[in-house]
Jmol script that loads the backbone (N, CA, C; Angstrom):
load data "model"
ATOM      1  N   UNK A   1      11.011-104.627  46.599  1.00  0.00           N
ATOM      2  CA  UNK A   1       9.777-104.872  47.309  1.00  0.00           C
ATOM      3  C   UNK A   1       9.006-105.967  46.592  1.00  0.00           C
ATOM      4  N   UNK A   2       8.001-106.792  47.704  1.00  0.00           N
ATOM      5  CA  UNK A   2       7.497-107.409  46.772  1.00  0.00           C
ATOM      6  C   UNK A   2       6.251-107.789  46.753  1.00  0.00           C
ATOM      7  N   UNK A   3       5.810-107.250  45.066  1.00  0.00           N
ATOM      8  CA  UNK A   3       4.111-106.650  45.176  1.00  0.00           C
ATOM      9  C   UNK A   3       3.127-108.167  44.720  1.00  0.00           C
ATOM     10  N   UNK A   4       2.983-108.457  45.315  1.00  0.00           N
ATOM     11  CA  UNK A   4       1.925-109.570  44.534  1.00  0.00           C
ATOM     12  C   UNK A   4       2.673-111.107  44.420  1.00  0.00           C
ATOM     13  N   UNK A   5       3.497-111.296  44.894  1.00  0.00           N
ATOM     14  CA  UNK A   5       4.306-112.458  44.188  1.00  0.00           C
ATOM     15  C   UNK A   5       5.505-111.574  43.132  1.00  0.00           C
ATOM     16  N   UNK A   6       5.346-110.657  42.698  1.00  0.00           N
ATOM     17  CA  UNK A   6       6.403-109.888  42.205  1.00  0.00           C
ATOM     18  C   UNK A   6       7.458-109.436  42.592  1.00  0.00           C
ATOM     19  N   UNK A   7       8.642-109.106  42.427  1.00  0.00           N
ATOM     20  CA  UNK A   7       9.950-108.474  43.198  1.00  0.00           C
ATOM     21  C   UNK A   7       9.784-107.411  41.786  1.00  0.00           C
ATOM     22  N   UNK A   8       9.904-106.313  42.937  1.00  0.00           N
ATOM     23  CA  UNK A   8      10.514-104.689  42.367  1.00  0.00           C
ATOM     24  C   UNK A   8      11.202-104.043  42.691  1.00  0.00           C
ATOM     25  N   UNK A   9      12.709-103.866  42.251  1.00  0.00           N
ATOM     26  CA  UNK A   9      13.516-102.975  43.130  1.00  0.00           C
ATOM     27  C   UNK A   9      13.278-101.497  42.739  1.00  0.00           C
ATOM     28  N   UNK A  10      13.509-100.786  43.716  1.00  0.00           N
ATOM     29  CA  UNK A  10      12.970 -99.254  43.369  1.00  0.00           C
ATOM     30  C   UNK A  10      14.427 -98.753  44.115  1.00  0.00           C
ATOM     31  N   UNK A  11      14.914 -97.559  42.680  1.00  0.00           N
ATOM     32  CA  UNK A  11      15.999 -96.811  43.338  1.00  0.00           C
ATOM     33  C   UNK A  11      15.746 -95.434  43.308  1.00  0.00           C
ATOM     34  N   UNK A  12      16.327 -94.415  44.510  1.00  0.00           N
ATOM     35  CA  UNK A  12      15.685 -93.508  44.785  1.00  0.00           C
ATOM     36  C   UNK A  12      17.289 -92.446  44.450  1.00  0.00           C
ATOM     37  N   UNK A  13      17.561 -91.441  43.499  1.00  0.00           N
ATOM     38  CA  UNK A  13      18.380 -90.905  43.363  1.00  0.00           C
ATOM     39  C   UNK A  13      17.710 -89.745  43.994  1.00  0.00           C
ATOM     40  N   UNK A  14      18.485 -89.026  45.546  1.00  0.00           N
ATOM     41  CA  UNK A  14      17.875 -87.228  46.249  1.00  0.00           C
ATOM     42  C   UNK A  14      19.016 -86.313  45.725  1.00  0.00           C
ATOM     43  N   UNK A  15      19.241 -85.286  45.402  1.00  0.00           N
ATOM     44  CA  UNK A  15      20.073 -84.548  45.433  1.00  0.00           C
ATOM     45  C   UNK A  15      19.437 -82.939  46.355  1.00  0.00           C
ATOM     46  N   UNK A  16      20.387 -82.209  47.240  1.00  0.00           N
ATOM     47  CA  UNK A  16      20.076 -81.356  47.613  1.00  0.00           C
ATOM     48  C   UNK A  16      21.110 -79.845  47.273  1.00  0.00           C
ATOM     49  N   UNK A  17      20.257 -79.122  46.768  1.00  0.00           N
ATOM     50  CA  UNK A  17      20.663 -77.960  46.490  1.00  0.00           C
ATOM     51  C   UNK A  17      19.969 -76.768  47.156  1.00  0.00           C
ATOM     52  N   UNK A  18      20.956 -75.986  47.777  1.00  0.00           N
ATOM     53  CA  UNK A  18      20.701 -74.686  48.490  1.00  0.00           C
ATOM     54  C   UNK A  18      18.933 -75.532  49.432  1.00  0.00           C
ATOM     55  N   UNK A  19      19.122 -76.343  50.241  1.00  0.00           N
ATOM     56  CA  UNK A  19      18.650 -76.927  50.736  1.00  0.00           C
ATOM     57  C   UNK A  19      17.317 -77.313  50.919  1.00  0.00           C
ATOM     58  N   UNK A  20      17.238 -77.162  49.461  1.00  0.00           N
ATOM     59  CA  UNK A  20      16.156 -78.144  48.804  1.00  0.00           C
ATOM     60  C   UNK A  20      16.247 -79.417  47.904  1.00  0.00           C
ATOM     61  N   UNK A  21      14.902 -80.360  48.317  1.00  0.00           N
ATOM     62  CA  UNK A  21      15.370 -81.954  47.966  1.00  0.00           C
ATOM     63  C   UNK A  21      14.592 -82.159  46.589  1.00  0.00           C
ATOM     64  N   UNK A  22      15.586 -82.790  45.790  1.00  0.00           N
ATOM     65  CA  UNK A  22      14.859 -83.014  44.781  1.00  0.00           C
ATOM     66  C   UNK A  22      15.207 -84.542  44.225  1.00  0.00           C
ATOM     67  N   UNK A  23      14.360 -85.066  43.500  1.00  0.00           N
ATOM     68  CA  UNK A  23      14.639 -86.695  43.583  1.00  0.00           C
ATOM     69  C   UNK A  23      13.945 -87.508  42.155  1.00  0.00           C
ATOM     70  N   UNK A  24      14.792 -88.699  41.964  1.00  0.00           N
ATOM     71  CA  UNK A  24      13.961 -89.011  41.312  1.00  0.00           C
ATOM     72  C   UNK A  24      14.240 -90.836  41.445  1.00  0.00           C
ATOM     73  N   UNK A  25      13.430 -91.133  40.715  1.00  0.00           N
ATOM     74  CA  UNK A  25      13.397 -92.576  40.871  1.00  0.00           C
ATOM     75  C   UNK A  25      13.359 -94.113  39.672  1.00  0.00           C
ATOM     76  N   UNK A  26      13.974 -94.675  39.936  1.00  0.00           N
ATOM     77  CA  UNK A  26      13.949 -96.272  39.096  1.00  0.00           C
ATOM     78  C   UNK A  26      13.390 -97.533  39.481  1.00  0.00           C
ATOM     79  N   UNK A  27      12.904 -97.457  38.240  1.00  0.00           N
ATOM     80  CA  UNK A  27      12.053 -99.381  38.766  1.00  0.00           C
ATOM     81  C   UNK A  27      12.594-100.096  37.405  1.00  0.00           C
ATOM     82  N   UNK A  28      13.406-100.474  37.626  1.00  0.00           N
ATOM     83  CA  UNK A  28      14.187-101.066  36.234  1.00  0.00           C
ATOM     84  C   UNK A  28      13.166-102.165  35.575  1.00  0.00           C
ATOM     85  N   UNK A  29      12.732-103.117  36.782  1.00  0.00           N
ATOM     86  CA  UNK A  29      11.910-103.947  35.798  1.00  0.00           C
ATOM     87  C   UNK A  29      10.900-103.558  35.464  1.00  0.00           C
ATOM     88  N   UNK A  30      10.345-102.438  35.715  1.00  0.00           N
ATOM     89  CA  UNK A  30       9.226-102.084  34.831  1.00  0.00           C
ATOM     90  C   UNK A  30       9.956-101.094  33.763  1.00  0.00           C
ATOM     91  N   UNK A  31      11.079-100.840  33.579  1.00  0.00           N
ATOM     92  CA  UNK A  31      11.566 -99.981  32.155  1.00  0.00           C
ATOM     93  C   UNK A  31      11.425 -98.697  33.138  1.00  0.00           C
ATOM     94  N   UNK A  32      11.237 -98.234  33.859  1.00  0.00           N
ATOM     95  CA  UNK A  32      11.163 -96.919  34.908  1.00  0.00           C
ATOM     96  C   UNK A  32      12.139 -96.165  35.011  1.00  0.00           C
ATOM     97  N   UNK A  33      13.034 -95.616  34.483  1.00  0.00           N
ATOM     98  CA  UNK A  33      14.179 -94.746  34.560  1.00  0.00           C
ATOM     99  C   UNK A  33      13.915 -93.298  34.639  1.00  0.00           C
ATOM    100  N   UNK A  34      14.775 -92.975  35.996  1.00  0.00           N
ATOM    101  CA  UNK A  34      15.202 -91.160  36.234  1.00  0.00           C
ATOM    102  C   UNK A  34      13.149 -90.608  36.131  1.00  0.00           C
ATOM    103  N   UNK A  35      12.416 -91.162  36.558  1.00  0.00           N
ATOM    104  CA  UNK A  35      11.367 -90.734  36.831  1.00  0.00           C
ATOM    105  C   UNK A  35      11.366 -89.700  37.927  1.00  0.00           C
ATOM    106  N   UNK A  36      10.919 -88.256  37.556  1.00  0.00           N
ATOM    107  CA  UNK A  36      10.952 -86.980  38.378  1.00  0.00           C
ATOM    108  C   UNK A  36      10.101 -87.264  39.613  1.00  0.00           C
ATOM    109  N   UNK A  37      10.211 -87.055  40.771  1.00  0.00           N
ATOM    110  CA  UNK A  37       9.337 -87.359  41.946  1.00  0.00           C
ATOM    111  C   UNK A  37       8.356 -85.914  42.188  1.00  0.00           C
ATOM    112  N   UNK A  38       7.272 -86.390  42.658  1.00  0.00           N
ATOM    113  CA  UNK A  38       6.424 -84.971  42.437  1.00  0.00           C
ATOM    114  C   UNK A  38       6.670 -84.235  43.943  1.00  0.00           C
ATOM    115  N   UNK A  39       6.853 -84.706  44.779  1.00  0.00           N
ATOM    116  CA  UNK A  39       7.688 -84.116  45.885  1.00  0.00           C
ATOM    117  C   UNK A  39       8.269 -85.042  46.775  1.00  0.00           C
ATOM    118  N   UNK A  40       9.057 -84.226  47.925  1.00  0.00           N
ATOM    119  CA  UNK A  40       9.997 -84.807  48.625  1.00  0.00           C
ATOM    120  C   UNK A  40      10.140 -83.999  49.853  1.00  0.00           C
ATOM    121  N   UNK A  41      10.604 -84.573  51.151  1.00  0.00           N
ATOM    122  CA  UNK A  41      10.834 -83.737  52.281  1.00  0.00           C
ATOM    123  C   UNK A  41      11.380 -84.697  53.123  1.00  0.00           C
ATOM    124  N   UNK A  42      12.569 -83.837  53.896  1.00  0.00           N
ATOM    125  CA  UNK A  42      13.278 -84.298  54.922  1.00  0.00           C
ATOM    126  C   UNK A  42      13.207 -83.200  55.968  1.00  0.00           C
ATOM    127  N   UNK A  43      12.183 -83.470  57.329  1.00  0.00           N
ATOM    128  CA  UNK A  43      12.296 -82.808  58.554  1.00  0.00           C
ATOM    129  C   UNK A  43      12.679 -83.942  59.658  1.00  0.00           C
ATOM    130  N   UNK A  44      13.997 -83.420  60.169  1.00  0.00           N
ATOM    131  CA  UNK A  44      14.819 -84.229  61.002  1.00  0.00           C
ATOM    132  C   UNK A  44      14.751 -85.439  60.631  1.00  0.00           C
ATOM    133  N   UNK A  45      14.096 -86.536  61.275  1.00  0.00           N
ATOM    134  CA  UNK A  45      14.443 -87.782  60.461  1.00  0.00           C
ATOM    135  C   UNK A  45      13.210 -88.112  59.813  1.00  0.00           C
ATOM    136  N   UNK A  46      12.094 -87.502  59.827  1.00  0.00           N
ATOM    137  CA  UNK A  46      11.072 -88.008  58.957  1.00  0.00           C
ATOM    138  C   UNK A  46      11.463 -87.364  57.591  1.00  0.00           C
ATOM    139  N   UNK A  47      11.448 -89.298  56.679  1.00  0.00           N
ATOM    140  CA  UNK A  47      11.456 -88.060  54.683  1.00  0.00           C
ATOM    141  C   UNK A  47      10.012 -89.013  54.493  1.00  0.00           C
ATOM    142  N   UNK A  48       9.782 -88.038  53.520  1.00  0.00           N
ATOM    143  CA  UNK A  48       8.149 -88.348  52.626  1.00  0.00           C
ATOM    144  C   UNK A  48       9.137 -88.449  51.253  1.00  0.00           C
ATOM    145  N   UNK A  49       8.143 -89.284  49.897  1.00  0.00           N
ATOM    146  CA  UNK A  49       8.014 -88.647  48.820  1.00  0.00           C
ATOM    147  C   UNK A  49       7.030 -88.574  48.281  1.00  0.00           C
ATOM    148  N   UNK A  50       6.153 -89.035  47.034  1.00  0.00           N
ATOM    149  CA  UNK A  50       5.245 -89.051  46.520  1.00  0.00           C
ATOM    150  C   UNK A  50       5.001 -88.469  44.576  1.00  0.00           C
ATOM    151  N   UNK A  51       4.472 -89.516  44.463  1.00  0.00           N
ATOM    152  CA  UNK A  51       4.620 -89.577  42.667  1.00  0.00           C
ATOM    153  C   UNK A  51       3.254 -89.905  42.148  1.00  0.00           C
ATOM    154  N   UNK A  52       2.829 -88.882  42.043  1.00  0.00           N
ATOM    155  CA  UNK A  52       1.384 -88.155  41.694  1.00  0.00           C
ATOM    156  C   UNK A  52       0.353 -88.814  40.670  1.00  0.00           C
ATOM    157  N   UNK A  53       1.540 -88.933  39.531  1.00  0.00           N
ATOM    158  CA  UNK A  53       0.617 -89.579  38.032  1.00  0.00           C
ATOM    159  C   UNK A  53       0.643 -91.117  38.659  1.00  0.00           C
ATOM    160  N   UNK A  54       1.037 -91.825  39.504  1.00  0.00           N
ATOM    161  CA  UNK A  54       0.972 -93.350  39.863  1.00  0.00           C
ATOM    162  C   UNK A  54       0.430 -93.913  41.462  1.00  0.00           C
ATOM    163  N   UNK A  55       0.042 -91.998  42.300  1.00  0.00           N
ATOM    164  CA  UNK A  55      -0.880 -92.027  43.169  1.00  0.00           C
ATOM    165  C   UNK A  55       0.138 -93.192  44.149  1.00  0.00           C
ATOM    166  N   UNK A  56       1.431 -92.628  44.795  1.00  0.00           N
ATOM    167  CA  UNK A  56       2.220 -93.525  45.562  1.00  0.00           C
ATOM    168  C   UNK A  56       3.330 -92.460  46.160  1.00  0.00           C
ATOM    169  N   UNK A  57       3.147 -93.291  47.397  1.00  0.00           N
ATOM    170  CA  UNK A  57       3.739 -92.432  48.347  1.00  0.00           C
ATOM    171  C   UNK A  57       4.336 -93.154  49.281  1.00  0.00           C
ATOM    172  N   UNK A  58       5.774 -92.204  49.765  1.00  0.00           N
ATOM    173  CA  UNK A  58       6.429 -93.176  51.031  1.00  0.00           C
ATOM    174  C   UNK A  58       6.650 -92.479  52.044  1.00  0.00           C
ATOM    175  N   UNK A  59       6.519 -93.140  53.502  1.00  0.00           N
ATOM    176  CA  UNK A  59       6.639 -92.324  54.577  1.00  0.00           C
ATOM    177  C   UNK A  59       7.514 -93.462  56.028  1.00  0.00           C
ATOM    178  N   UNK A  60       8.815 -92.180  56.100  1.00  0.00           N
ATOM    179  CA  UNK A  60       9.502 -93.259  57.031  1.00  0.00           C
ATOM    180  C   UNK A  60      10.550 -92.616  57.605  1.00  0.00           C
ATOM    181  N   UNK A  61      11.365 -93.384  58.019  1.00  0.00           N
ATOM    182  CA  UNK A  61      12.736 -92.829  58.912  1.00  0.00           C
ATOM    183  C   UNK A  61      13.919 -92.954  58.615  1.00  0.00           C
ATOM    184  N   UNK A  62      14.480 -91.878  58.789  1.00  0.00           N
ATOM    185  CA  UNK A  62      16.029 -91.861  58.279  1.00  0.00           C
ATOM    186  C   UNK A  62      16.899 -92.288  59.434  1.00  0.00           C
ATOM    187  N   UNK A  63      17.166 -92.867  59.561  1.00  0.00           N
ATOM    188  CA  UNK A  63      18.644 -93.538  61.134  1.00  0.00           C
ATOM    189  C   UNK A  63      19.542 -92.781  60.560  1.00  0.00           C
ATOM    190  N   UNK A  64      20.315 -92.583  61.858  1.00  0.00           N
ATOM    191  CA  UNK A  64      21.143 -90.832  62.186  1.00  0.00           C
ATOM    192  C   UNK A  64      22.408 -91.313  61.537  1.00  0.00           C
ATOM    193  N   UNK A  65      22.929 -92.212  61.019  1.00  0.00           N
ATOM    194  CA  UNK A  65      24.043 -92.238  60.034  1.00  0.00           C
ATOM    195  C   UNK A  65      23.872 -91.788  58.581  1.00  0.00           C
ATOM    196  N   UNK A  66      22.311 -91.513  58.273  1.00  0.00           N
ATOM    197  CA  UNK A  66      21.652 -91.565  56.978  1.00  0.00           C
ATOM    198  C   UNK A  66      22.434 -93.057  55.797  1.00  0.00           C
ATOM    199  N   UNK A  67      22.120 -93.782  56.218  1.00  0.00           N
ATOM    200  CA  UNK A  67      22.726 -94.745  55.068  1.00  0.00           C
ATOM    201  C   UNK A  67      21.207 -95.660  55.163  1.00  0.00           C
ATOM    202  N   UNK A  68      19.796 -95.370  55.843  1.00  0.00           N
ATOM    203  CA  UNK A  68      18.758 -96.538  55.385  1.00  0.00           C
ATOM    204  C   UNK A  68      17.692 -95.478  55.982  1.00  0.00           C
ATOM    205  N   UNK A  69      16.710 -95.576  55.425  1.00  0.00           N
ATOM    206  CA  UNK A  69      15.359 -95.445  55.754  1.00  0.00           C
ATOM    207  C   UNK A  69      13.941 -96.619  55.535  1.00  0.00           C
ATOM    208  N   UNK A  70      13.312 -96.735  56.506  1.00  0.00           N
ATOM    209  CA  UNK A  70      12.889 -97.721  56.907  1.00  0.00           C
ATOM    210  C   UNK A  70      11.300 -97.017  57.322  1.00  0.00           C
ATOM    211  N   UNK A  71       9.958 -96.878  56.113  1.00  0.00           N
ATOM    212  CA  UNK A  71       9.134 -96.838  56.802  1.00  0.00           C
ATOM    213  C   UNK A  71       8.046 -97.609  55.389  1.00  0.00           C
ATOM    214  N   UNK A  72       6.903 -97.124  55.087  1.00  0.00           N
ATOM    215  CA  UNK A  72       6.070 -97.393  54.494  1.00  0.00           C
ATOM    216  C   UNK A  72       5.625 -96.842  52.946  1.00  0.00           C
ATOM    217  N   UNK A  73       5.996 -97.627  51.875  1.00  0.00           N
ATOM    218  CA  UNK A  73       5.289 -97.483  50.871  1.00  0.00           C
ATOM    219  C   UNK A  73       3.587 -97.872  50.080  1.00  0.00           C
ATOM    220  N   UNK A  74       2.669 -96.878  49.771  1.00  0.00           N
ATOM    221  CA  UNK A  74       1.562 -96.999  50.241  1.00  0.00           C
ATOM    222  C   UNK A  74       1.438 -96.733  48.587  1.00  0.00           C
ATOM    223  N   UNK A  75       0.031 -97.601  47.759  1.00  0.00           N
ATOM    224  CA  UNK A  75      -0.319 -97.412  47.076  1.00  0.00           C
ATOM    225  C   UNK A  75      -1.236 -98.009  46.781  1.00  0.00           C
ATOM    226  N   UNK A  76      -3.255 -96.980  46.485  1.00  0.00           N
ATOM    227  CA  UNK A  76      -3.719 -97.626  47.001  1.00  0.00           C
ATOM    228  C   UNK A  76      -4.076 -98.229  48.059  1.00  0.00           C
ATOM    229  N   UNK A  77      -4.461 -99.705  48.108  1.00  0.00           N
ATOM    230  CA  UNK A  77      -4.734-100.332  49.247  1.00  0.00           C
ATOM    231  C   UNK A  77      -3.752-101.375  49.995  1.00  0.00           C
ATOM    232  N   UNK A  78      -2.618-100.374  48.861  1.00  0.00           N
ATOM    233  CA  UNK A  78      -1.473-101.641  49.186  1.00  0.00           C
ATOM    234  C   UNK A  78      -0.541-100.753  50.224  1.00  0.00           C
ATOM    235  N   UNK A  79       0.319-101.559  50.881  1.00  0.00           N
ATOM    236  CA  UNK A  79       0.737-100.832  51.901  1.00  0.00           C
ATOM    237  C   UNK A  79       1.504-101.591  52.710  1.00  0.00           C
ATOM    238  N   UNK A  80       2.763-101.246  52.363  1.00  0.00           N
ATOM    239  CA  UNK A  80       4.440-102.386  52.356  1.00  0.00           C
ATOM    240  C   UNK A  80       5.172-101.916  53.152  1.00  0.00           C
ATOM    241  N   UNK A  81       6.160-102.441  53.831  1.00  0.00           N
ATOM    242  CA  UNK A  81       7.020-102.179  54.810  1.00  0.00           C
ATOM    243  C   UNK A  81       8.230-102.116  53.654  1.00  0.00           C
ATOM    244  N   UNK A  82       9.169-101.144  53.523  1.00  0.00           N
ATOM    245  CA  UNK A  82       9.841-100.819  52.758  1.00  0.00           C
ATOM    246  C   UNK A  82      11.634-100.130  53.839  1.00  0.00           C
ATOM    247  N   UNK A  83      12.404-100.675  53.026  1.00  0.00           N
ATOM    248  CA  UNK A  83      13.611-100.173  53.437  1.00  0.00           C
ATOM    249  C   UNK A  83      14.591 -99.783  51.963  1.00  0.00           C
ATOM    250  N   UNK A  84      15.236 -98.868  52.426  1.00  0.00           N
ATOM    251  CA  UNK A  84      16.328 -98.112  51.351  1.00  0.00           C
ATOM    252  C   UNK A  84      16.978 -97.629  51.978  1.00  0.00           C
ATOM    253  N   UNK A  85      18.335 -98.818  51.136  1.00  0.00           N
ATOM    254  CA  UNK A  85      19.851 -98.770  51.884  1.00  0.00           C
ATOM    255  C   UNK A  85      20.599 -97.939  50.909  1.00  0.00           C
ATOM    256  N   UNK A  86      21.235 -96.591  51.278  1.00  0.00           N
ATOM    257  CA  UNK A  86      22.513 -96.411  50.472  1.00  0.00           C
ATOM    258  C   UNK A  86      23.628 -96.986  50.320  1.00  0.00           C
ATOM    259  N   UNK A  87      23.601 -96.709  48.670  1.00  0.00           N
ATOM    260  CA  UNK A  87      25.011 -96.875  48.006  1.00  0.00           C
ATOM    261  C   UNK A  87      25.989 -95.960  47.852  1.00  0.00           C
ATOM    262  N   UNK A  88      27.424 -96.378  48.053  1.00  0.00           N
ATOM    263  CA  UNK A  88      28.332 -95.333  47.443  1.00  0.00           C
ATOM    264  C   UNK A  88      27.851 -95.189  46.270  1.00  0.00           C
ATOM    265  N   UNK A  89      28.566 -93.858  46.118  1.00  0.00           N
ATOM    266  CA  UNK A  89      28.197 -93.389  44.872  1.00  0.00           C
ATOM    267  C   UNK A  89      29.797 -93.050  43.979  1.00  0.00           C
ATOM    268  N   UNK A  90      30.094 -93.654  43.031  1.00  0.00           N
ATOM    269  CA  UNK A  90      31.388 -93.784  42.031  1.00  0.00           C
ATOM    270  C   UNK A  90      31.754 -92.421  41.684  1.00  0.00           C
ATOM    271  N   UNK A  91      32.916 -92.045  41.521  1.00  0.00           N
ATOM    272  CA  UNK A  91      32.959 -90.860  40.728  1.00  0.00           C
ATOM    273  C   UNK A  91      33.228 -90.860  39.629  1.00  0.00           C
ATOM    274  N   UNK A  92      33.148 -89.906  38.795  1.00  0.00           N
ATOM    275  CA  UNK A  92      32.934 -90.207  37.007  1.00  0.00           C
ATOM    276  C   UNK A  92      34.409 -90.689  36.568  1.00  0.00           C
ATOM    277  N   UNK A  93      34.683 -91.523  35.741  1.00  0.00           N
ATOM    278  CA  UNK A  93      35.911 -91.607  35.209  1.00  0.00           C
ATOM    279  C   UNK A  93      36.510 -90.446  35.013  1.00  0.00           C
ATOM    280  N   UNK A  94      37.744 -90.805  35.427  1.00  0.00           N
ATOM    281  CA  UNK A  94      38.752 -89.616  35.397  1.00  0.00           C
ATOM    282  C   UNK A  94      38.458 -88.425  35.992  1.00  0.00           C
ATOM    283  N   UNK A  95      38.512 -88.081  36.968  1.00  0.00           N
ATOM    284  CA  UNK A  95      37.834 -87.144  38.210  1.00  0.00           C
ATOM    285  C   UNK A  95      38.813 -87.688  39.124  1.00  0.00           C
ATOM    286  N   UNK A  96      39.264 -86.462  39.770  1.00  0.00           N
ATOM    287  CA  UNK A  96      40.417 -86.361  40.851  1.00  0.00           C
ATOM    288  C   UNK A  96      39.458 -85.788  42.107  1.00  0.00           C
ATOM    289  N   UNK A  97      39.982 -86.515  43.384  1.00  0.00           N
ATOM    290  CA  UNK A  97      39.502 -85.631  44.481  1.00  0.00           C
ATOM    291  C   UNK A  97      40.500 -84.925  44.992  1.00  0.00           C
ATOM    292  N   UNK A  98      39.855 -83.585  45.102  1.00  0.00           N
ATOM    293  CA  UNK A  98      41.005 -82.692  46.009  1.00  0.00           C
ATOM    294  C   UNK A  98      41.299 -82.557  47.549  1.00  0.00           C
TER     295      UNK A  98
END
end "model"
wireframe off; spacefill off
backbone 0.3
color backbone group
């Protein structure tokens, strides 16, 4: 995204267990790693998140292949048109699929 004349990529790791979402997030150029998200929700195709201590929040749509969501990151008075495309995800060295 890009804030000011700035470029920030923001990566959003969700994992769901017993079908609850939990997530967290990277902003590499600011040094931002595996930052815990203070919540998260997916009802049908609307997901939210929101990260409390930095008062920022996103709200948007998941397209029915789930590989992008496409709505608004808001912080402040700022307030960006935002998209997040999935990546495959690698499996660990040496790991067999069955």
């Amino acid at each position: 995204m890009n804030v000011e004349g700035i470029y920030l990529s923001m990566n959003l790791h969700i994992t769901e267990n017993e079908s609850v979402l939990t997530g967290t997030f990277d902003v590499p150029e600011q040094g931002a790693i595996n930052i815990p998200l203070s919540s998260i929700s997916l009802d049908d195709q609307e997901f939210k998140f929101a990260f409390i201590p930095a008062a920022f929040s996103f709200e948007g749509i998941v397209d029915r292949d789930f590989t992008q969501i496409i709505g608004y990151f808001k912080q402040g008075d700022l307030n960006l048109l935002t998209r997040f495309e999935r990546e495959p995800v690698e499996s660990p060295a040496g790991s067999t699929v069955a």
